[in-house]
N, C-alpha and C positions, 0 to 999 in steps of 0.2 A: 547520542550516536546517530550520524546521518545516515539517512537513507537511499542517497544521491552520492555519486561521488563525484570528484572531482572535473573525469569525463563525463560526466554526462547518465552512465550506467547505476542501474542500482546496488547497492552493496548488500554482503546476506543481509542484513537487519529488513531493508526494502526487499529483499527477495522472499523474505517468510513473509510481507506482508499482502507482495502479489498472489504469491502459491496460496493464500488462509481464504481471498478472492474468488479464486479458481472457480469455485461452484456456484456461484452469484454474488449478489450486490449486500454489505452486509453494514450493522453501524460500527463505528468505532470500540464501542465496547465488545462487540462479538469477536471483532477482531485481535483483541486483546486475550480475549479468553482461548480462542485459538491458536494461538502465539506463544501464550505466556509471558507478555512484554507487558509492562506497567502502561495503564490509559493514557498518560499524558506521553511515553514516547510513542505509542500508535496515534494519536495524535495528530504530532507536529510532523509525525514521518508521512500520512495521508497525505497533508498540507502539501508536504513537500512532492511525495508523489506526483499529485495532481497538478502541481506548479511543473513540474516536468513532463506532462504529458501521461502519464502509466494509468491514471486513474483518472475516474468523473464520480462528480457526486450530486445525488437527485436527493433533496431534502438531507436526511439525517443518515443516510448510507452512499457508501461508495462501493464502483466495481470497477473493474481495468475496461481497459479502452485498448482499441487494438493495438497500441505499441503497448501497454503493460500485457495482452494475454502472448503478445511475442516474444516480449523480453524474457519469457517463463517456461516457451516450449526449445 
């Protein structure tokens, strides 16, 4: 399930994964457990996030960057 859609914007699947963000920088697995979405689609939908601009990742966590904490208010 992408996270990106077609324009550009993220779809819910990408929007639970900005809003799980919200309150810092977190790894992929925290993510997931926040979610309730299986690891490997938090994942590939990070990936994708951050290929879109929504997020950055320092080492082995990501947090939104100011178009992801826009895309969310």
């Amino acid at each position: 399930m992408p996270c990106i859609s077609a324009d550009g914007k993220p779809t819910p699947t990408g929007m639970a994964t900005l809003k799980a963000l919200q309150d810092g920088a977190l790894s992929p697995e925290e993510v997931a457990g926040k979610t309730g979405q299986p690891l490997f689609r938090v994942r590939s939908g990070l990936r994708e996030l951050k290929n879109a601009g929504f997020v950055e990742q320092t080492e082995n966590k990501y947090m939104l960057s100011k178009t992801g904490t826009a895309a969310i208010q």
